[in-house]
LUMFILO-925826 format. One record per residue (C-alpha): residue number from 1; residue in one letter; x, y, z. Coordinates in Angstrom, 1 decimal. Layout:
<nodes>
<node nr="NUM" rest="A" px="X" py="Y" pz="Z"/>
...
</nodes>
This chain:
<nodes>
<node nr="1" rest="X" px="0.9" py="-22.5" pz="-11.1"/>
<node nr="2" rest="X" px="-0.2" py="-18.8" pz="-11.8"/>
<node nr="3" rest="X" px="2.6" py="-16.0" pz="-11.7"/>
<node nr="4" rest="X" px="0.3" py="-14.8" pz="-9.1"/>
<node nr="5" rest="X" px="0.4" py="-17.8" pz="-7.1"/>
<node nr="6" rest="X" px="4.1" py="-17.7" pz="-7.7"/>
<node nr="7" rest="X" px="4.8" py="-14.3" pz="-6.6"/>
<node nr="8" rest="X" px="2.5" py="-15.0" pz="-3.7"/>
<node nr="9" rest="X" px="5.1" py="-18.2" pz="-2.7"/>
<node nr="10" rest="X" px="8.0" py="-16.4" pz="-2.9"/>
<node nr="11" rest="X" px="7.0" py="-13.4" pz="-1.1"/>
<node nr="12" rest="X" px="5.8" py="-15.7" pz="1.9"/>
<node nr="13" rest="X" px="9.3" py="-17.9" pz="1.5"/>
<node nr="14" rest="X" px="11.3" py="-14.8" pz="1.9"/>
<node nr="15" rest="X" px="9.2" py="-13.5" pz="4.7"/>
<node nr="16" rest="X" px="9.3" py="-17.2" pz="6.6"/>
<node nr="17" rest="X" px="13.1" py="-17.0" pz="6.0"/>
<node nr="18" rest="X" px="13.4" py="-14.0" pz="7.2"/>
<node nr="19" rest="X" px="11.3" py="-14.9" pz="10.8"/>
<node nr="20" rest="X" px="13.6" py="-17.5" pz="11.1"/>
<node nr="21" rest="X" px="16.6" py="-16.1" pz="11.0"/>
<node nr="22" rest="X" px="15.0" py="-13.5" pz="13.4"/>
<node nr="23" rest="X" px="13.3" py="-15.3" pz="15.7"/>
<node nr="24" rest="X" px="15.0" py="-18.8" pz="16.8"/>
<node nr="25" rest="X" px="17.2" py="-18.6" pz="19.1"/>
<node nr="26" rest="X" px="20.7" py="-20.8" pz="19.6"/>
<node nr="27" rest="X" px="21.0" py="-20.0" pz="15.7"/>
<node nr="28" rest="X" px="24.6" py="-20.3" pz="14.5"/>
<node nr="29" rest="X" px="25.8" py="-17.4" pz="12.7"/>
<node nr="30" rest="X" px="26.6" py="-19.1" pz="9.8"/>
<node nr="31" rest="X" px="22.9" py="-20.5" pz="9.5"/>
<node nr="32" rest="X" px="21.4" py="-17.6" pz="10.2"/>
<node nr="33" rest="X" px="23.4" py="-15.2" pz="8.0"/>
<node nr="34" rest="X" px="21.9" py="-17.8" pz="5.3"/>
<node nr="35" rest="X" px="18.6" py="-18.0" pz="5.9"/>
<node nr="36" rest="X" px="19.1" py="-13.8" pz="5.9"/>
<node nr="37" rest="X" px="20.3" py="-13.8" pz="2.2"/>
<node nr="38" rest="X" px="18.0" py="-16.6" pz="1.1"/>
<node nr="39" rest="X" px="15.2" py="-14.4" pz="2.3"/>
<node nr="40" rest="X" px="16.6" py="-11.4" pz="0.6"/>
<node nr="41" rest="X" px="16.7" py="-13.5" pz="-2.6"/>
<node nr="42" rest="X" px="13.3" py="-14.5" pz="-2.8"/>
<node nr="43" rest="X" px="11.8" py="-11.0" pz="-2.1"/>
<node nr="44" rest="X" px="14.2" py="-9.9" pz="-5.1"/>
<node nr="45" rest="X" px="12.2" py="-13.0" pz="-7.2"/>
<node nr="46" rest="X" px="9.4" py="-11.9" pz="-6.1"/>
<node nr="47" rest="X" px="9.3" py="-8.4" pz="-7.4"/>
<node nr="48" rest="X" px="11.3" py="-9.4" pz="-10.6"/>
<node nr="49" rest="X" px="8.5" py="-11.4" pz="-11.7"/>
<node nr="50" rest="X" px="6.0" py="-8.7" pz="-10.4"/>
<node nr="51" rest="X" px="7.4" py="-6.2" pz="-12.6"/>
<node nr="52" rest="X" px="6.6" py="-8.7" pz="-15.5"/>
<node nr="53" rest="X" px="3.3" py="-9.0" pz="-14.8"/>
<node nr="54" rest="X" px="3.1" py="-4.9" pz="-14.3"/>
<node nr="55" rest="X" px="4.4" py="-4.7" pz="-17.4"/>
<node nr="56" rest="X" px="1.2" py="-6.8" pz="-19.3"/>
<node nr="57" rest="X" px="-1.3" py="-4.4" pz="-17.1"/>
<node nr="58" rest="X" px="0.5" py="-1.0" pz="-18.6"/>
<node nr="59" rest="X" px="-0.2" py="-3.5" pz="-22.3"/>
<node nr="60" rest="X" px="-3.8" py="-3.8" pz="-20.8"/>
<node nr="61" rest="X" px="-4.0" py="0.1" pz="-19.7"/>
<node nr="62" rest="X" px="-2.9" py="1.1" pz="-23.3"/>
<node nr="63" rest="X" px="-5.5" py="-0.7" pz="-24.8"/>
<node nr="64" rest="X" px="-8.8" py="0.6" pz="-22.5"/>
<node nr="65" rest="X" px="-7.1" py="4.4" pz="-23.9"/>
<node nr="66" rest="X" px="-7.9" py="3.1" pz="-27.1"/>
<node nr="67" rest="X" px="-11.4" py="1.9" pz="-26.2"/>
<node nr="68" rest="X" px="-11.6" py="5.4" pz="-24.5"/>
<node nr="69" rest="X" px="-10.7" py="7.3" pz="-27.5"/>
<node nr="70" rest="X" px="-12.9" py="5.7" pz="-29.7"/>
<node nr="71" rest="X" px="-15.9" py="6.6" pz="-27.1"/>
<node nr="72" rest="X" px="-15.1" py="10.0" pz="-27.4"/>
<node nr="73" rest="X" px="-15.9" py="10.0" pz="-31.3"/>
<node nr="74" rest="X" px="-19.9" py="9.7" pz="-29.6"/>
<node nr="75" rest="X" px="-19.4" py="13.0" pz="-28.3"/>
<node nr="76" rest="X" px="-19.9" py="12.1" pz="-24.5"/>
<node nr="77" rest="X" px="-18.7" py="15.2" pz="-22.1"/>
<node nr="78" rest="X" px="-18.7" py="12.6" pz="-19.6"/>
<node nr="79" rest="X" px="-16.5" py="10.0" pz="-21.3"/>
<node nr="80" rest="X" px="-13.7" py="13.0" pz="-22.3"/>
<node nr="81" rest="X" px="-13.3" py="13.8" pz="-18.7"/>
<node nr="82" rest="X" px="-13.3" py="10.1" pz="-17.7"/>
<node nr="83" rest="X" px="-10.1" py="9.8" pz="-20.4"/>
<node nr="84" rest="X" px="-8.0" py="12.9" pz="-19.4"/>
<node nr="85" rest="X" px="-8.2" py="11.5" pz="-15.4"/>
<node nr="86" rest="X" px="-7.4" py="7.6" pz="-16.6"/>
<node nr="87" rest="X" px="-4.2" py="9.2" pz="-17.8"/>
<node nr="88" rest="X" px="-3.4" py="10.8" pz="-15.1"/>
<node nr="89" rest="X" px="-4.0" py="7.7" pz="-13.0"/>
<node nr="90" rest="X" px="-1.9" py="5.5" pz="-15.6"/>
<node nr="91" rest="X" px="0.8" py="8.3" pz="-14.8"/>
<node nr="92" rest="X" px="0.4" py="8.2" pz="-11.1"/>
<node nr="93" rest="X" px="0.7" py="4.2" pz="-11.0"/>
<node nr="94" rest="X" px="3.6" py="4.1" pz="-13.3"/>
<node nr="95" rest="X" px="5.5" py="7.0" pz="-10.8"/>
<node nr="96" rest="X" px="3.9" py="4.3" pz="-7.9"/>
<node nr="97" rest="X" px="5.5" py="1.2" pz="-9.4"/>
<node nr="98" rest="X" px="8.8" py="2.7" pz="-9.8"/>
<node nr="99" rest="X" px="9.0" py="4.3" pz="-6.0"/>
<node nr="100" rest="X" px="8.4" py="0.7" pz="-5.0"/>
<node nr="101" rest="X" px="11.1" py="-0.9" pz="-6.7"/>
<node nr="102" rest="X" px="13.5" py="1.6" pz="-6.0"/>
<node nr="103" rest="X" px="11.9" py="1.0" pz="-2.4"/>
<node nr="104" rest="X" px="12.4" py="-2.6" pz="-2.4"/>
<node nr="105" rest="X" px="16.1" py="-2.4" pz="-4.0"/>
<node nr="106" rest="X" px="17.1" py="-0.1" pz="-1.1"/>
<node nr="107" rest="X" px="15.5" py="-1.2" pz="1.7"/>
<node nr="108" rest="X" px="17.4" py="-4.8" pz="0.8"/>
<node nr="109" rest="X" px="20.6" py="-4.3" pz="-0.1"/>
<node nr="110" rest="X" px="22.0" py="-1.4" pz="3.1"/>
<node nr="111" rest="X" px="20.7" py="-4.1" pz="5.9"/>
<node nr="112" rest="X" px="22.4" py="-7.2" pz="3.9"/>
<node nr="113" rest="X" px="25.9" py="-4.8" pz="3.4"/>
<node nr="114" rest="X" px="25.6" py="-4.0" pz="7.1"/>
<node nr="115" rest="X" px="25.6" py="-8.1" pz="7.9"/>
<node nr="116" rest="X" px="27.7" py="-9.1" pz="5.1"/>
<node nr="117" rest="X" px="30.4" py="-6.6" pz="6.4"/>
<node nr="118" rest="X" px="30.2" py="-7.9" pz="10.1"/>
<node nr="119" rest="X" px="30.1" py="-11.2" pz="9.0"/>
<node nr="120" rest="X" px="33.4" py="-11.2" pz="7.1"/>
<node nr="121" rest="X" px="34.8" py="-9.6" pz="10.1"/>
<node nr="122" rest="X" px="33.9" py="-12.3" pz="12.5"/>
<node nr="123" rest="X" px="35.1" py="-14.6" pz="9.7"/>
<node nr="124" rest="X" px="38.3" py="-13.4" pz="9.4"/>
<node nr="125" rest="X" px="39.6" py="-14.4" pz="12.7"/>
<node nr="126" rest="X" px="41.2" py="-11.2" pz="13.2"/>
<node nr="127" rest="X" px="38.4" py="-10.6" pz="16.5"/>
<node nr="128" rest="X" px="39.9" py="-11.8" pz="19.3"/>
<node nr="129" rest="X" px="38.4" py="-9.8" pz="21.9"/>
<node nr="130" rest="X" px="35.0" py="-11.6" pz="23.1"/>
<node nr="131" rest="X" px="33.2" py="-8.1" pz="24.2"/>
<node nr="132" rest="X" px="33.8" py="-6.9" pz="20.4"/>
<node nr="133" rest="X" px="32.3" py="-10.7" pz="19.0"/>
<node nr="134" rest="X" px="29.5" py="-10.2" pz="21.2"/>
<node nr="135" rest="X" px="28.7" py="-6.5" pz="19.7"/>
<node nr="136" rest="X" px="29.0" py="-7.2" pz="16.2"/>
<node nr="137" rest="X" px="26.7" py="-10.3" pz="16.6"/>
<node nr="138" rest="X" px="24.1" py="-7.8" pz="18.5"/>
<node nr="139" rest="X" px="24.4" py="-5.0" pz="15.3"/>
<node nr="140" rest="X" px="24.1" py="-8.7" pz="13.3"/>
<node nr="141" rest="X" px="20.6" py="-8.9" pz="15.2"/>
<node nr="142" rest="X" px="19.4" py="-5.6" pz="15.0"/>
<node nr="143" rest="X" px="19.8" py="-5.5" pz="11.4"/>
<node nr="144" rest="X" px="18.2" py="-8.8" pz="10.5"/>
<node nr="145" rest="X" px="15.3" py="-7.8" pz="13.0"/>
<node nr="146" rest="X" px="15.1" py="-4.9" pz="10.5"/>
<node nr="147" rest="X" px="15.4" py="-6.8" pz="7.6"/>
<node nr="148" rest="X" px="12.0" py="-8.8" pz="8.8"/>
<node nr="149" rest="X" px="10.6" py="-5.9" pz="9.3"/>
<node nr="150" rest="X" px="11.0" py="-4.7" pz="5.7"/>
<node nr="151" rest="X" px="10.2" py="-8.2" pz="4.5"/>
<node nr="152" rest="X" px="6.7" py="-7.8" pz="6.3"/>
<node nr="153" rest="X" px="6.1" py="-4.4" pz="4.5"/>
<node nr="154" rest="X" px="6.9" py="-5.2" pz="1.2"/>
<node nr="155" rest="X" px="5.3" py="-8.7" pz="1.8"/>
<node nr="156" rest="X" px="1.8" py="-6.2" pz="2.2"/>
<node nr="157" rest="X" px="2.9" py="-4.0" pz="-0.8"/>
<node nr="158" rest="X" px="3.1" py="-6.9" pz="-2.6"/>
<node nr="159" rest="X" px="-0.5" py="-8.0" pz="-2.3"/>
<node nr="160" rest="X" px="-1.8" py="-4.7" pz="-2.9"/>
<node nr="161" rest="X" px="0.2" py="-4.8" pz="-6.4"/>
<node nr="162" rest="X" px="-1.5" py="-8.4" pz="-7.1"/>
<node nr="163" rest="X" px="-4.2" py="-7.1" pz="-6.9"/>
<node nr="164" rest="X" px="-4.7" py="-5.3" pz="-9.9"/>
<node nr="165" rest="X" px="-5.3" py="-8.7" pz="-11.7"/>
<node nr="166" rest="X" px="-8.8" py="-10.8" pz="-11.2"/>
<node nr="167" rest="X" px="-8.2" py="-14.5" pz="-11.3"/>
<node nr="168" rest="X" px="-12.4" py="-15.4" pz="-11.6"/>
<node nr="169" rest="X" px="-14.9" py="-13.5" pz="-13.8"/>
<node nr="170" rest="X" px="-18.6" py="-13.7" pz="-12.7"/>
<node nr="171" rest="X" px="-21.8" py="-13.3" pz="-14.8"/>
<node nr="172" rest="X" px="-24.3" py="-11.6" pz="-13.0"/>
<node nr="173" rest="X" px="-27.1" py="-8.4" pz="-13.0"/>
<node nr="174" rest="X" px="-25.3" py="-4.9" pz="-12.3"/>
<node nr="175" rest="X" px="-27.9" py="-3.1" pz="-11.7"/>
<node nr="176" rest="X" px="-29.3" py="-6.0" pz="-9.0"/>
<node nr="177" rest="X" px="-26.0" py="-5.6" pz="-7.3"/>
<node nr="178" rest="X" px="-26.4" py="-1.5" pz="-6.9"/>
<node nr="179" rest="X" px="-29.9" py="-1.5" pz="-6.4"/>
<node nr="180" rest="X" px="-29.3" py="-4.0" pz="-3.1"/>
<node nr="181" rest="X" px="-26.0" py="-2.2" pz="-2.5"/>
<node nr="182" rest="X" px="-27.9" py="1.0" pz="-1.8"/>
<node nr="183" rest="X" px="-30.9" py="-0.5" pz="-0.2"/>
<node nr="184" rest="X" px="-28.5" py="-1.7" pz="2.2"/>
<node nr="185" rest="X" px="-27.0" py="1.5" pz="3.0"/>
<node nr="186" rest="X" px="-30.5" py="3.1" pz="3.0"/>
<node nr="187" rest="X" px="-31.0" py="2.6" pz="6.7"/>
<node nr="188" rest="X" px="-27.8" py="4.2" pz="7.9"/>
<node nr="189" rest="X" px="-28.1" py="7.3" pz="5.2"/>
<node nr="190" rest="X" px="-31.3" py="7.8" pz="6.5"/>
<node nr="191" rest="X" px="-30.6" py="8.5" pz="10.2"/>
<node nr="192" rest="X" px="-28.0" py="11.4" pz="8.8"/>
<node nr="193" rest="X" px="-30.5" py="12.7" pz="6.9"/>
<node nr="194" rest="X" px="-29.5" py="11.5" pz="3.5"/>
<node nr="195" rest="X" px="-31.3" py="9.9" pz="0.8"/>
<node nr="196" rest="X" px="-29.8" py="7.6" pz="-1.8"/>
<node nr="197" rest="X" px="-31.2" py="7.4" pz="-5.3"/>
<node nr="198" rest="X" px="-30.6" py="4.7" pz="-7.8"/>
<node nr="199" rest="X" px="-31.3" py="5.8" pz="-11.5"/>
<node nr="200" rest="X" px="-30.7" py="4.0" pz="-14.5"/>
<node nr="201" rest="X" px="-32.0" py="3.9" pz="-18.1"/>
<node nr="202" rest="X" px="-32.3" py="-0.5" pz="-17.9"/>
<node nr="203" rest="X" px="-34.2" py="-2.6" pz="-15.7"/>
<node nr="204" rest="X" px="-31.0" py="-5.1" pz="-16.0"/>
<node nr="205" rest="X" px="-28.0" py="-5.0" pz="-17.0"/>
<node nr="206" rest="X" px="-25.9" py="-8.4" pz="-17.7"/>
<node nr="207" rest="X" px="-21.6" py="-7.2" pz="-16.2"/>
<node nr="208" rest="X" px="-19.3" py="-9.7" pz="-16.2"/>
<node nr="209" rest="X" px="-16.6" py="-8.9" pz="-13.2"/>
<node nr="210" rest="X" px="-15.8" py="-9.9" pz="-9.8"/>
<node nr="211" rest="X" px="-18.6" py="-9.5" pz="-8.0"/>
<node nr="212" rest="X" px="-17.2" py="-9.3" pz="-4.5"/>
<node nr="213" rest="X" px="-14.6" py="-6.8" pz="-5.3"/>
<node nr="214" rest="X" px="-17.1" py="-4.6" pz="-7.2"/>
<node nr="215" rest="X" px="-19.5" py="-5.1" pz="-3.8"/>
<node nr="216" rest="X" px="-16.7" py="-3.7" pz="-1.4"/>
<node nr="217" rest="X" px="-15.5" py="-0.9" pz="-3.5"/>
<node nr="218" rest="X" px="-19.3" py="0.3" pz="-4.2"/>
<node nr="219" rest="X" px="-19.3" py="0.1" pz="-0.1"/>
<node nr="220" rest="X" px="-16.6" py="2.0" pz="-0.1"/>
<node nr="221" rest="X" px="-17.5" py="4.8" pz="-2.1"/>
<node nr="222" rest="X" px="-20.9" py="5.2" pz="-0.2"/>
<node nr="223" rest="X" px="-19.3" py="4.9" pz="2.9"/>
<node nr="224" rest="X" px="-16.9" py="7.9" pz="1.9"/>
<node nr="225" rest="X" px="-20.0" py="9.8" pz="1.1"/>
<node nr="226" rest="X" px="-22.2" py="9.3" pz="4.4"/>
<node nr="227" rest="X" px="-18.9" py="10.4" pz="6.3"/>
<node nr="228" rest="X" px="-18.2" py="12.9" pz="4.4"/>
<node nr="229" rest="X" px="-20.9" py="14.9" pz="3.5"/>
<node nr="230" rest="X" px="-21.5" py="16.8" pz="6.9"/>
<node nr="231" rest="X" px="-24.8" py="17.5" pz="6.5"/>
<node nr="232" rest="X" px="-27.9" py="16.2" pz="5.3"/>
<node nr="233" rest="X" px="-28.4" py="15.6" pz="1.1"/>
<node nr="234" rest="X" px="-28.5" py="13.3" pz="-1.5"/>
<node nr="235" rest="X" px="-26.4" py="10.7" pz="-2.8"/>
<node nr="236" rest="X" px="-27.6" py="9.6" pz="-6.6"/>
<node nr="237" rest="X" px="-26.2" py="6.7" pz="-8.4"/>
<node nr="238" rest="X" px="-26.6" py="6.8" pz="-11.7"/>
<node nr="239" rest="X" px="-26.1" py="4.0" pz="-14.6"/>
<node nr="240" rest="X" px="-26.0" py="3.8" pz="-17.9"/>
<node nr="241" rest="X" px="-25.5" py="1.4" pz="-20.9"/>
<node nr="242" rest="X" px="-23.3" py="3.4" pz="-24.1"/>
<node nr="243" rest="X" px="-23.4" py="2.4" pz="-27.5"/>
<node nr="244" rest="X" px="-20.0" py="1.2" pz="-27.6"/>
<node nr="245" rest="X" px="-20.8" py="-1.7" pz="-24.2"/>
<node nr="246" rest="X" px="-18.9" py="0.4" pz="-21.8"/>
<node nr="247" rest="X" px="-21.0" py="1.1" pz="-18.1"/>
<node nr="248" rest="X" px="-21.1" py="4.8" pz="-17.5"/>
<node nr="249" rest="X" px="-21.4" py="4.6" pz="-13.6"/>
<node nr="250" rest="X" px="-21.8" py="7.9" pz="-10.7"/>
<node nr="251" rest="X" px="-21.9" py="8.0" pz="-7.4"/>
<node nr="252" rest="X" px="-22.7" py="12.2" pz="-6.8"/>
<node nr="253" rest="X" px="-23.1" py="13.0" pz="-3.6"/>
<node nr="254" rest="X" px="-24.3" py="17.1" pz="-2.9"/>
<node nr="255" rest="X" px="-21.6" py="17.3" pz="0.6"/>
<node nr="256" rest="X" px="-18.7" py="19.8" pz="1.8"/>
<node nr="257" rest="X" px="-17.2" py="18.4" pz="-1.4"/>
<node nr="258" rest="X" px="-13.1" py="19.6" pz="-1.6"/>
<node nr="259" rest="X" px="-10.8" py="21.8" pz="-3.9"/>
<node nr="260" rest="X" px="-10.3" py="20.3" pz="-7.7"/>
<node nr="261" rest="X" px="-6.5" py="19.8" pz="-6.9"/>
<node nr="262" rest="X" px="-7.6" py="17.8" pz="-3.7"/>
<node nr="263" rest="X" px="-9.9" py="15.4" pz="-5.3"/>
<node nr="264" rest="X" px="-7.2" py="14.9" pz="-8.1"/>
<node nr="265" rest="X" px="-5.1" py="12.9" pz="-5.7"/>
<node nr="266" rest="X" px="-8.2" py="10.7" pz="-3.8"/>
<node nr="267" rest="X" px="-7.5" py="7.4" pz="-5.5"/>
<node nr="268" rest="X" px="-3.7" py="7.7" pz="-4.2"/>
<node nr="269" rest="X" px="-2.7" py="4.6" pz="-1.9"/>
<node nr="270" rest="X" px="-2.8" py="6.2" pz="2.1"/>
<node nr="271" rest="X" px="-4.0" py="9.3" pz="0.6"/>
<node nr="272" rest="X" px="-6.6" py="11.1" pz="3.8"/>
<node nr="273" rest="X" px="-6.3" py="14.3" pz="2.5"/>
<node nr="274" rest="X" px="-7.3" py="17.6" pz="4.5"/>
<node nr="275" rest="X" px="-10.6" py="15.7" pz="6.4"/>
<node nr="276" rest="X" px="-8.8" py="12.2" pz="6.7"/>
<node nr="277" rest="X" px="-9.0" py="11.9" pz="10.2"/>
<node nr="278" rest="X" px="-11.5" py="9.2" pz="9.8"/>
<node nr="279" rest="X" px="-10.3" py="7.0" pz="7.8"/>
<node nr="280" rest="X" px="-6.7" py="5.1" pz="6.8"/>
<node nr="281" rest="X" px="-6.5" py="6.2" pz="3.1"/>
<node nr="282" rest="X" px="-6.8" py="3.0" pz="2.0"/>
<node nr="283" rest="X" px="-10.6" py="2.7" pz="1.0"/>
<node nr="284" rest="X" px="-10.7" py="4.7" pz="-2.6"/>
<node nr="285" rest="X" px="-7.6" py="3.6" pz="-3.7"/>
<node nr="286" rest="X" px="-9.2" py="-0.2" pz="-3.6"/>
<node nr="287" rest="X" px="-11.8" py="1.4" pz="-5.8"/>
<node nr="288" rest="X" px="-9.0" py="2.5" pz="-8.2"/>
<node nr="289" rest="X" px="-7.0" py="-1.1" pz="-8.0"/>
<node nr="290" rest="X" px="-10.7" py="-2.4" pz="-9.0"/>
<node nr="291" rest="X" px="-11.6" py="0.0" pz="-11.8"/>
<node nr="292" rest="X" px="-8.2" py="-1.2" pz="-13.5"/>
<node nr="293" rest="X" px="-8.7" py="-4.9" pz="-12.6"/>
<node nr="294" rest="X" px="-11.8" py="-4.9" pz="-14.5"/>
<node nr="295" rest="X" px="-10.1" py="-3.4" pz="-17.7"/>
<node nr="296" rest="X" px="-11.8" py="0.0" pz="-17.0"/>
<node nr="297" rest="X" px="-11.3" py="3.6" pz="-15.5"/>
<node nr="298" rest="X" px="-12.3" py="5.6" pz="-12.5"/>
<node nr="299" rest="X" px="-12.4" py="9.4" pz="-11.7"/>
<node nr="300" rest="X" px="-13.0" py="11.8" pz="-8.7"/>
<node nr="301" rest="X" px="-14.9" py="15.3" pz="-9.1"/>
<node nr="302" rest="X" px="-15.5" py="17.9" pz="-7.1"/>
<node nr="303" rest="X" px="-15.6" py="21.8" pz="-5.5"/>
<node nr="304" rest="X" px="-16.3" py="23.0" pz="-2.4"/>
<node nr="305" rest="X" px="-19.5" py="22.8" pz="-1.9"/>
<node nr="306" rest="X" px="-20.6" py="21.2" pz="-4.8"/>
<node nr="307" rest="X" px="-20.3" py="18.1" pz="-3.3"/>
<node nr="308" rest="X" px="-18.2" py="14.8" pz="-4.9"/>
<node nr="309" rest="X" px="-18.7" py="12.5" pz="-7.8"/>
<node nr="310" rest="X" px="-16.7" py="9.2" pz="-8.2"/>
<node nr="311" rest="X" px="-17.0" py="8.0" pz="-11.6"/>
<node nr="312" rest="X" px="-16.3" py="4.5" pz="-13.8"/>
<node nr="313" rest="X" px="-16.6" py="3.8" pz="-17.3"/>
<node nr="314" rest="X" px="-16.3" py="0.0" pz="-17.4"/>
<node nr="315" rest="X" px="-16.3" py="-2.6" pz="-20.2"/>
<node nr="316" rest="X" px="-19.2" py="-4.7" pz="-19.6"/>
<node nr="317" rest="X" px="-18.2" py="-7.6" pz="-21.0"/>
<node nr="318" rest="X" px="-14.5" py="-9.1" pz="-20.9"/>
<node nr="319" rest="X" px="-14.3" py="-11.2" pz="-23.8"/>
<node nr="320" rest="X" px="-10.3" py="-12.3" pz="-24.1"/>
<node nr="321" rest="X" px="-9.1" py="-10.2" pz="-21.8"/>
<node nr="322" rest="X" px="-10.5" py="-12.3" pz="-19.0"/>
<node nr="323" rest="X" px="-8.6" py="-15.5" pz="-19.8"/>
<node nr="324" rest="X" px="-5.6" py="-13.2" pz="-19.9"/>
<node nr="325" rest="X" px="-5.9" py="-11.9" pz="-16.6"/>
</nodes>
């Protein structure tokens, strides 16, 4: 079994523990206190062994800066911006990682305190008085309620952390996949006005990656764009095959675009920013979780009215790293 699959198991043990013990009724004390600390336990697994595997991906991380550096001996503009925002991402996902463990550690241990320290009282035989019993079994309830609740949300945090890994590689034409992508989206640009572009140096271009994943955050990014943009424009994607078999991909669109500091924070997780009343602020930080799944990097550009570019640099091949993964 994967470390994926096992994190996956004992994320979903905690949380079924954790219903349990919160939802069936005529539960003894006892057996529900239990099932309580057992789903505690198995949360803590969990994101012990998910630190592990976070720990390979900042190995992984470190290596795509080397790759990076040794693009910029080509003298690509493009590719030395691409680097100085991939560390800034690699800083803001470290900073991420450690907010969720500290997260996790806290939101675990005052709700299991709370229970423990009613539970010894109730124990202890020293409660005689059957009004008292009968509250500190209620503040019992309330906080394992609570404690499912937590369980739930880091249960969801969870996943999205998995998710930086890709379990299947594909083999299949890049530039097929954007050139049907946009052809798609056609359609709906048109009727606001906007035209999309698709402009690349190579009729084909064999990527290995995850197909599906790529798809959606593609979707994603030209969704952003035709919500965005307020007006009508262009959107251009552009793609490109360097010397070194890293995919220089842009997605420029001519919009409102945003401030420099704004766009620098796009790819955070429930990040909306000043116009995010249409959206959840979850869509362009699955583009980032995908950039890094696929060994590469992705940046956001943009000035008022100057519109926004998102763009990759992406191995196109995965050699070792795949089997890795």
């Amino acid at each position: 079994m994967t470390e994926k699959r096992i994190i996956s198991v004992l994320t979903l043990g905690g949380l079924a523990c954790g219903l349990l013990a919160a939802l069936i009724p005529g539960l003894s004390f006892p057996v529900r206190f239990l099932l309580a600390a057992a789903a505690a336990a198995l949360i803590i697994a969990s994101v012990m062994l998910n630190s592990r595997v976070q720990v390979r991906e900042e190995e992984k991380l470190r290596a795509m800066q080397r790759r990076l550096e040794e693009a910029e001996s080509h003298g690509s503009e493009a590719v030395a911006r691409v680097q100085e925002e991939a560390e800034k991402r690699r800083a803001q996902s470290k900073e991420k990682l450690a907010a969720f463990y500290s997260k996790t550690a806290h939101s675990l241990r005052i709700p299991i305190s709370v229970i423990q320290g009613y539970a010894d009282l109730l124990g202890s035989g020293l409660i005689h008085d059957e009004n008292v019993k009968r509250e500190y079994l209620s503040k019992i309830r309330e906080r394992t309620e609570y404690l499912n609740t937590v369980l739930g949300q880091l249960l969801v945090e969870a996943r999205v952390q998995a998710d930086f890994s890709i379990s299947v590689w594909e083999r299949f034409d890049l530039i097929e996949l954007l050139r049907q992508i946009t052809e798609d989206m056609r359609e709906a640009a048109q009727k606001l006005g906007i035209d999309i572009q698709l402009i690349s140096d190579v009729r084909r271009l064999p990527f290995e990656g995850d197909r599906t994943r790529l798809t959606r955050a593609f979707y994603n990014i030209l969704e952003n764009s035709l919500k965005y943009m307020n007006a009508a424009g262009k959107i251009t994607v552009t793609v490109s095959l360097m010397e070194d078999k890293q995919v220089f991909l842009a997605f420029k669109d001519d919009g409102a675009g945003m401030d420099r500091e704004e766009a620098e924070h796009v790819f955070e997780l429930n990040y909306q920013g000043s116009n995010g009343s249409h959206g959840n602020g979850m869509g362009l930080y699955l583009v980032y979780v995908t950039a890094l799944a696929h060994h590469g990097t992705v940046s956001a550009r943009s000035s008022p009215g100057k519109g926004m570019s998102i763009v990759f640099l992406l191995p196109q091949e995965q050699g070792e790293k795949a089997d890795s993964a």
